[in-house]
Structure formats: structure tokens, C-alpha cells
NUNUKE-969160 format. One line per 8 residues: their letters; for each residue y, z, x negated of C-alpha. Coordinates in steps of 0.05 Angstrom, whole numbers, padded with zeros to 5 digits, always signed. Layout:
N
a = Y Z X  ... .
END
This chain:
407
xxxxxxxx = -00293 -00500 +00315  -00352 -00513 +00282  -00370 -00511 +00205  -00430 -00523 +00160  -00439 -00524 +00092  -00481 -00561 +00035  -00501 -00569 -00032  -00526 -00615 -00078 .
xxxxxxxx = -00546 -00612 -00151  -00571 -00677 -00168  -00560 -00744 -00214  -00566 -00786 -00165  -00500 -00789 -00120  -00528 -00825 -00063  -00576 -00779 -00051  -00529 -00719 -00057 .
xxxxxxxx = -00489 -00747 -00010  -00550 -00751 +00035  -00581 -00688 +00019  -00509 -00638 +00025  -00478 -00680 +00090  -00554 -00669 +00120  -00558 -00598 +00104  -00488 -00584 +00133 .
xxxxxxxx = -00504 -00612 +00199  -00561 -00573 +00206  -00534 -00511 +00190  -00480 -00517 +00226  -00508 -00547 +00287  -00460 -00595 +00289  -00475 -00652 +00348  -00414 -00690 +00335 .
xxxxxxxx = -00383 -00698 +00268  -00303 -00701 +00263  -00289 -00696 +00191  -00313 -00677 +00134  -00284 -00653 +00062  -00327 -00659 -00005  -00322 -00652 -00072  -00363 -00673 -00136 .
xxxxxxxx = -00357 -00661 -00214  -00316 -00722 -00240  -00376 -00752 -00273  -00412 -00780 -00206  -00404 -00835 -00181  -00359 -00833 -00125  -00369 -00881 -00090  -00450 -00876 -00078 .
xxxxxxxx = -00435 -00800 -00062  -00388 -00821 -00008  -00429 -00886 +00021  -00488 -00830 +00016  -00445 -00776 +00064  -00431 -00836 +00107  -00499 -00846 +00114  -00514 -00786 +00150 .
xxxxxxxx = -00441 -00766 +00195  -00434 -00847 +00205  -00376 -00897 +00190  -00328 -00873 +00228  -00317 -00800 +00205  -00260 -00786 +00156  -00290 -00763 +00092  -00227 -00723 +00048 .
xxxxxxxx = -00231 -00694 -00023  -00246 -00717 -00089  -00265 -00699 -00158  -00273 -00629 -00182  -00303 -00594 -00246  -00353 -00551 -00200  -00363 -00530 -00128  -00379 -00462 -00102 .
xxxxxxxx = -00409 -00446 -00028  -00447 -00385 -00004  -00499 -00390 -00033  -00481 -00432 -00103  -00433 -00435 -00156  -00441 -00495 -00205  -00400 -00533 -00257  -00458 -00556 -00306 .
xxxxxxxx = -00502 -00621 -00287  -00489 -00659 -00222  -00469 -00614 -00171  -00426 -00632 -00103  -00419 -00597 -00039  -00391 -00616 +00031  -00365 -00579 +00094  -00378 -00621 +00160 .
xxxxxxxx = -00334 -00599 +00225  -00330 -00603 +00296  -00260 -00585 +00315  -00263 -00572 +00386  -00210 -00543 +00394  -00174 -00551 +00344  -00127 -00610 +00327  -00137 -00660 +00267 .
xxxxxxxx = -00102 -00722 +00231  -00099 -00739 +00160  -00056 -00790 +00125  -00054 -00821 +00054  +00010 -00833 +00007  -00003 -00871 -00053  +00040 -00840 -00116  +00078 -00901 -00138 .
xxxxxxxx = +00108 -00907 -00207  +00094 -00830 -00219  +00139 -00817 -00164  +00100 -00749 -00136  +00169 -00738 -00104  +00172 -00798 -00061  +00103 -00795 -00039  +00108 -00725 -00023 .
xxxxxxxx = +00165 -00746 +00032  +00120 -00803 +00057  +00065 -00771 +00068  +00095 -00720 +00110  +00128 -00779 +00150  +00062 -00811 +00155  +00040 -00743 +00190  +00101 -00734 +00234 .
xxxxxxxx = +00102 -00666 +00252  +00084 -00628 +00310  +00107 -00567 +00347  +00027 -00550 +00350  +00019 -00564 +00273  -00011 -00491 +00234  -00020 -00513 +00173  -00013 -00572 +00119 .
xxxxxxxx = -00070 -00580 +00075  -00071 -00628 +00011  -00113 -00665 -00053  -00075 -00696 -00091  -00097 -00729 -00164  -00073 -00690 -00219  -00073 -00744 -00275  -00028 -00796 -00273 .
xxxxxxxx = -00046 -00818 -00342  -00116 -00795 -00369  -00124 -00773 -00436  -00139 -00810 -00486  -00141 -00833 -00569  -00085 -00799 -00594  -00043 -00784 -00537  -00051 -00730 -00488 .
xxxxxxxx = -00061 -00738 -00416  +00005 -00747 -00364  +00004 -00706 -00307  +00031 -00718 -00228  +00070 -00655 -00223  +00058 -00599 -00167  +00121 -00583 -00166  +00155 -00658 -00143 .
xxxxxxxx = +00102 -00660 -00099  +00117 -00595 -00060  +00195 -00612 -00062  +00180 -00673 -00034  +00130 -00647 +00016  +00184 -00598 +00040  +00239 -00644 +00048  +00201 -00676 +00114 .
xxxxxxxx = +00149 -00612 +00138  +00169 -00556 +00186  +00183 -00494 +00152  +00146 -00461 +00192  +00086 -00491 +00172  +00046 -00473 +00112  +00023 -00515 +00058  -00039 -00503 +00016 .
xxxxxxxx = -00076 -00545 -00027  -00090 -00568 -00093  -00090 -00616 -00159  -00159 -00635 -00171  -00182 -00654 -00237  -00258 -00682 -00251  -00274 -00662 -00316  -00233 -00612 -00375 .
xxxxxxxx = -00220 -00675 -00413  -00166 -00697 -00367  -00202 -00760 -00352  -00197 -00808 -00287  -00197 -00776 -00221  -00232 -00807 -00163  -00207 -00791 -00090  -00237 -00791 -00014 .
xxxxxxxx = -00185 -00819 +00026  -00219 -00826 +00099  -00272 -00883 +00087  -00248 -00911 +00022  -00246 -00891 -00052  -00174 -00883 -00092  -00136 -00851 -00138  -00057 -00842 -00148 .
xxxxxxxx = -00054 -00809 -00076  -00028 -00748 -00044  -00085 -00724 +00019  -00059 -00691 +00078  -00095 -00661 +00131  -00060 -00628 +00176  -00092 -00572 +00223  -00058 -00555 +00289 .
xxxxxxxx = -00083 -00516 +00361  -00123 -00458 +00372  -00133 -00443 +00298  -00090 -00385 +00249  -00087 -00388 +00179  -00104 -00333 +00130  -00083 -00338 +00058  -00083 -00296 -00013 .
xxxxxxxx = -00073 -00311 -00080  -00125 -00285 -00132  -00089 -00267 -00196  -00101 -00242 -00261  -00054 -00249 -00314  -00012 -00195 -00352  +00050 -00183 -00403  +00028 -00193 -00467 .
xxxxxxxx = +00093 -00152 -00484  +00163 -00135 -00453  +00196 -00192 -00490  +00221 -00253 -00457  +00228 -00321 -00495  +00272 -00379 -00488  +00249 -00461 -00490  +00301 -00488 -00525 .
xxxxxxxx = +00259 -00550 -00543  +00214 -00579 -00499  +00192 -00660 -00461  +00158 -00660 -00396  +00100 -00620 -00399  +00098 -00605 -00472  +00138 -00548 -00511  +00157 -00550 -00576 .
xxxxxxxx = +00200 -00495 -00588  +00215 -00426 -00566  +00276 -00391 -00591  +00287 -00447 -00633  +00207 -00437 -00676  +00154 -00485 -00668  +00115 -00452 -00603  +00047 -00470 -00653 .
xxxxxxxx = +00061 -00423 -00709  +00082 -00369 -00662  +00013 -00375 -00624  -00018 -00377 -00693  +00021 -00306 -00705  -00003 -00281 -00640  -00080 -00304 -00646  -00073 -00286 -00730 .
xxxxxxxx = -00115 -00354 -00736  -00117 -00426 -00712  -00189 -00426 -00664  -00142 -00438 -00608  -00123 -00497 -00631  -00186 -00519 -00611  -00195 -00498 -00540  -00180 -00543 -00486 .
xxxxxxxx = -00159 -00503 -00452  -00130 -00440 -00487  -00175 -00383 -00469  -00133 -00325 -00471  -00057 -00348 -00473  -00011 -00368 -00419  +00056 -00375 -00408  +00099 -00352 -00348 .
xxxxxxxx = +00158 -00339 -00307  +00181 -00271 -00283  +00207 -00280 -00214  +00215 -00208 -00196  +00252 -00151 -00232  +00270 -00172 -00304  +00258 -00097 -00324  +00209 -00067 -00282 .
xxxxxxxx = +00135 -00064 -00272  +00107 -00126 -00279  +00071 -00143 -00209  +00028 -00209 -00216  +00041 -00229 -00146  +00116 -00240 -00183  +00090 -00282 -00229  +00088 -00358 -00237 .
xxxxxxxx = +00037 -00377 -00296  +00030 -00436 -00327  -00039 -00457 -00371  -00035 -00476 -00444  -00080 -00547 -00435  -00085 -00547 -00511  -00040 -00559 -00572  -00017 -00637 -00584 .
xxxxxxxx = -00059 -00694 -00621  -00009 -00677 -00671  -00001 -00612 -00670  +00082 -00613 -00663  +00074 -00563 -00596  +00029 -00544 -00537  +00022 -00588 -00471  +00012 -00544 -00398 .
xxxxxxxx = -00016 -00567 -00342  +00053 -00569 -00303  +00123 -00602 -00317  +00167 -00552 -00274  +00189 -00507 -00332  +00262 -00524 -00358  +00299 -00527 -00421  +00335 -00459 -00429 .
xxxxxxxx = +00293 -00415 -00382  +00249 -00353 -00395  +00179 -00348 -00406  +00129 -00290 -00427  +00068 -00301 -00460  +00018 -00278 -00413  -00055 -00252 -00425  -00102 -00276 -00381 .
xxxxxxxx = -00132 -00215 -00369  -00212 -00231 -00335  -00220 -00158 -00309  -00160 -00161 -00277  -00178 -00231 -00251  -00240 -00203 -00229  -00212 -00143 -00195  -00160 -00175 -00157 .
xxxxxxxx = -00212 -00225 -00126  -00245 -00173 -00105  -00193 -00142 -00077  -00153 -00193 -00044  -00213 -00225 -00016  -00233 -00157 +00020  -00153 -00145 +00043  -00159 -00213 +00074 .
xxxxxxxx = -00224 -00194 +00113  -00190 -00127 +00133  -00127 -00169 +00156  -00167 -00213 +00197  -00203 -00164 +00235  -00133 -00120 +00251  -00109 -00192 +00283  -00175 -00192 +00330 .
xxxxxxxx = -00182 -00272 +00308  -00246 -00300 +00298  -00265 -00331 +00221  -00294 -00398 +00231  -00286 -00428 +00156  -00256 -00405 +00085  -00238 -00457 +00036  -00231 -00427 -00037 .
xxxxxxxx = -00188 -00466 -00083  -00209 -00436 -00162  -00169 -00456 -00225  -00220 -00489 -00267  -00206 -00453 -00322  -00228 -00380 -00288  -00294 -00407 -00292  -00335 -00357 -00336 .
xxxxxxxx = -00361 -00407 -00390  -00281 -00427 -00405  -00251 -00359 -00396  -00300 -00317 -00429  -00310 -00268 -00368  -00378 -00233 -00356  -00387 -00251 -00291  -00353 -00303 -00249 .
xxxxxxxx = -00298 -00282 -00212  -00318 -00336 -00141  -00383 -00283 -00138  -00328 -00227 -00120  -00298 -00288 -00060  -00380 -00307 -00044  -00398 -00229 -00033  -00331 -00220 +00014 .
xxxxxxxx = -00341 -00282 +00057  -00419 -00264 +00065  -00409 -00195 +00090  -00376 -00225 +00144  -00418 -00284 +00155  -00366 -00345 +00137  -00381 -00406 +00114  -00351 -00423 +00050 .
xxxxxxxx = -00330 -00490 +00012  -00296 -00472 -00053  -00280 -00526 -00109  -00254 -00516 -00188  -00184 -00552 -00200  -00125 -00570 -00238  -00072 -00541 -00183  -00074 -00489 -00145 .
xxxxxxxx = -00015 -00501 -00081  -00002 -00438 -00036  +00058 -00391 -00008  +00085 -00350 -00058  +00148 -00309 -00057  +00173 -00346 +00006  +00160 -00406 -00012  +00094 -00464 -00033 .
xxxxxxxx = +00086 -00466 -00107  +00054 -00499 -00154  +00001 -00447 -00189  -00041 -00445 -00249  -00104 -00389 -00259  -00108 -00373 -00194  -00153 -00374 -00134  -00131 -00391 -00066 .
xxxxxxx = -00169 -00368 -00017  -00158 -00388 +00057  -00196 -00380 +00125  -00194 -00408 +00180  -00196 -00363 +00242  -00194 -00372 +00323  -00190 -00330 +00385 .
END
């Protein structure tokens, strides 16, 4: 396989189509482009980005990927002003076919099954890889924004797939106002639609979740009230006023989304030490247009189970992608594969300017990958999909890192 990478930071989409699909070829010396996956911040226009990639690979080559709030390569990591970035391959090789399933009716479920069908497996497939648009209704006057949820779109995923084969991927989102998402879907523009690309033949996947939430206390709280992806109550009190307790004001009431509060699930020992590879988290998005309770970015929570407030902890997020990215590299090396190609997908809101870290956390990823000389095309998103606890999952503040690797 072969991989290169570019970037782009300019108002003009066409040319930053050009400028990153021209700069990947050439560092990647690639002679004959087979696909390529980009991503730009939600306020481009799609289309002219894309017809300016095509420009350059030609008409024939599958562009896949979509909006995102910011990109991140080797050598850049950008969420402000125009930026975009692209990864162009040669698979050699390794084996390659993507599909498209539209999500009709908010039916995330149903697509999920047709895409995989769409696909039909393989006994060579290694690894499912998805976009798929995270608002199914943007946001918007006084109502807040519907979301496609992760988790109907894994169960329908893993109705059809080999369990044998892992799915990654991720909910992209453009901008943090939950507006319209734009999607690359081989030659053509869309929205509404679950991507698939699935990798098979000489290639082994490598995968780790970056974490970085905490406890805010041993106490565990029930939803007894609660409508798709907004709660309203937790042991029977508005969820709003107990925030309000918990901040001792009301500024989070205007952060979209909440900076230092999240809420999660507890999948390992009820009673012992909390271990954040246990932990499904879910984002606070931000409190309702009328304040009655707090939407998340998710809708797999259910009335009557138990949630912690969690603390989202940024040198803990900080330390463990640093230390997960350098465990990966020390795993790879043990297996005596060869990285070709790491893919980082980042929670948008673990960018530094929304989660009030010192440094960004995707510097700790950049510094691991270019040790070891691999190219690297990260994006910031809504979703985070990976393996987790035995199974794919829908995840929120994390990073997903995953690399490529051959004999």
C-alpha cells in the first residue's frame, strides 16, 4: 500500500481540493490513484472541494468522507478558518470496495443492515470502516438539533457483518452548531447516508481508544425521566438544577458543548477502581432552548439505568493519548507488521479551544506517528465508533486511533 497526505487552509474550496489531492500524490508517490478519503470544516463548500480533488486523482476514483469541525495530519492541526485535508492510496495489495446506504425515515437501524448487504462479506474482509452523518435534523430556532444514533447504526451494522471483522468509524458533524452535514459518497455529494469502506488482503488492523474522563464521585444516579436524547430528570430532580449545584452557577448553561461535565455508564465493577477503558461516556451537547433538561449527543441511554457524572479530566486526556498512541507503536513492532497509514478519529470537543486544555491532546497522536514515520489523516467529529469491551460502540470524548499495517 501506498499513502500520502495533504493539507489545505484556504477559502476557496476548489483550490483546496486542488492544492491537498496534489500534495498527497506527490508525497506519496502515488502513480495510480485508488481512493481517496477527505474531510473539510462544514462551512466549505462541498461540492467545489470535491470537483477540485477530482480534478487532480480524475473521475473515476472514489472520493469518501465528509464534513468535519477540523483536520489534523503530520504536520497540521486546524479547526479555525478553512482548513481540509485528504489521504490518496494505492492499495496494491490490499483489497477495496465501498458502498452507500441512505438513512431513510431516521431509520439508522435499517440502513445499518443494508449497507452491510450492499458490501456482502468476505472471508478476506479485515476491517469495516464508516462516515456516517450525525444530524438527522439540524438545529435550529427554538428546537435543538435531532441526531442519527450510533448506537442503531452499530446494531444494525452487526446484524449482517462477520464478527470477526472490526468496525471503526465515526459520526461526523461540520460545525458545533449542529448544522447540515455534507457527505463524499464516491463521486457524488449527500447527506442522510451511512459510508462503508471495507478493507480486506494483506493488511492488519491496529486500534486504541484515547480516553480521559473520571468519577466525579462514587455515587451512581438513576434517569427516571428522559425523551430520546434529552434528560430531564435524575432521581426524580430536574438534571439542570443539579448541574447548577455541581458547577455552583449557571455559565454552563451557555456552553455548547459543556466543558467539563459528562455523563456515563460503568460497565465494569460497580465498586471498584474506576478504569476508563470501562467506561461509556456520553457529552452534555448543551441544556434545552427551554431550559426543562440537557440534550447528549447520543440516544442509547435508557429510562431507569445508571449514570455518573463524569469529569472530563484534559490531563488525563492528554496522558492517555500519549500513552496509548506509544502502546500501539510498541504493539506493532512486537507483531513484525509494517505501518503503512493511521487514521485518527478525535471527538470535537477534545479540541483545546472547547475543552480548555493547554495543549492539544492530537500533538501527543502527531509526535507518536512521526517517530515512526506514518502518515497520518486525523478528522474532529461527532462519533467516535470502535471495539470496546468486546464489542463496537458508540463513543463520545474519545480518540480512535487506528493504523494500518502490512507484512
Amino acid at each position: 500500500m501506498k499513502v500520502g497526505i495533504g493539507f489545505c487552509d484556504e477559502w476557496d474550496a476548489f483550490v483546496s481540493g486542488r492544492k491537498s489531492a496534489a500534495e498527497a500524490i506527490e508525497r506519496g508517490d502515488i502513480e495510480r490513484p485508488d481512493c481517496t478519503l477527505a474531510f473539510c470544516h462544514g462551512q466549505m463548500s462541498h461540492e467545489e472541494f470535491l470537483r477540485g480533488i477530482l480534478s487532480i486523482t480524475g473521475e473515476g476514483v472514489p472520493v469518501l468522507g465528509g464534513s468535519a469541525i477540523g483536520v489534523i495530519t503530520n504536520d497540521h492541526l486546524s479547526y479555525e478558518g478553512h482548513p481540509s485535508a485528504v489521504a490518496v492510496f494505492q492499495w496494491e495489495s490490499v483489497l477495496c470496495r465501498f458502498e452507500v446506504a441512505k438513512i431513510l425515515n431516521g431509520d439508522a437501524k435499517s440502513a445499518g443492515r443494508e449497507l452491510v448487504r450492499r458490501l456482502s462479506s468476505r472471508e478476506s474482509d479485515r476491517l469495516l470502516l464508516i462516515f456516517y452523518d450525525s444530524i438527522q435534523v439540524p438545529s435550529g430556532g427554538t428546537n435543538g438539533p435531532v441526531l442519527n444514533a450510533s448506537s442503531l447504526v452499530v446494531q444494525g451494522i452487526e446484524q449482517e457483518v462477520d464478527p470477526g471483522t472490526p468496525l471503526v468509524g465515526a459520526g461526523l458533524i461540520g460545525d458545533y452548531s449542529f448544522g447540515p452535514v455534507h457527505q463524499f459518497c464516491g463521486g457524488m455529494i449527500s447527506n442522510q447516508s451511512i459510508i462503508g469502506l471495507m478493507l480486506g488482503g494483506a493488511i492488519t488492523p491496529f486500534c486504541r481508544i484515547m480516553h480521559g474522563c473520571t468519577p466525579l464521585d462514587g455515587r451512581y444516579h438513576t434517569i427516571t425521566r428522559m425523551e430520546g436524547s434529552s434528560i430531564f430528570e435524575l432521581d426524580g430532580r430536574p438534571v439542570v438544577e443539579m448541574i447548577d449545584e455541581i458547577y455552583g452557577n449557571r455559565v454552563w448553561r451557555l456552553q455548547h458543548p459543556v466543558h467539563l461535565l459528562a455523563l456515563g455508564v460503568n460497565h465494569g465493577e460497580r465498586w471498584g477502581t474506576p478504569r476508563e477503558s470501562e467506561y461509556v461516556n456520553r457529552l452534555i451537547a448543551g441544556i434545552l432552548p427551554d431550559g426543562s433538561g440537557v440534550s447528549l449527543f447520543e440516544t442509547d441511554f435508557q429510562l431507569g439505568e445508571e449514570i455518573q457524572f463524569m469529569i472530563r479530566d484534559n490531563n488525563t486526556m492528554v496522558e492517555s493519548a500519549a500513552r496509548n498512541s506509544l502502546e500501539l507503536m510498541e504493539d506493532i513492532e512486537k507483531s513484525g507488521k509494517r505501518p503503512h497509514f493511521a487514521l485518527y478519529i478525535d471527538c470535537a470537543g477534545r479540541a483545546s479551544a472547547h475543552s480548555n486544555a493547554v495543549v492539544e491532546e492530537a500533538w501527543e497522536v502527531q509526535k507518536a506517528l512521526n517517530s515512526h514515520g506514518i502518515p497520518l489523516l486525523g478528522f474532529y467529529s461527532g462519533v467516535e465508533i470502535a471495539p470496546l469491551l468486546r464489542k463496537s460502540r458508540g463513543l463520545d470524548w474519545t480518540g480512535v486511533l487506528i493504523v494500518l499495517a502490512g507484512d
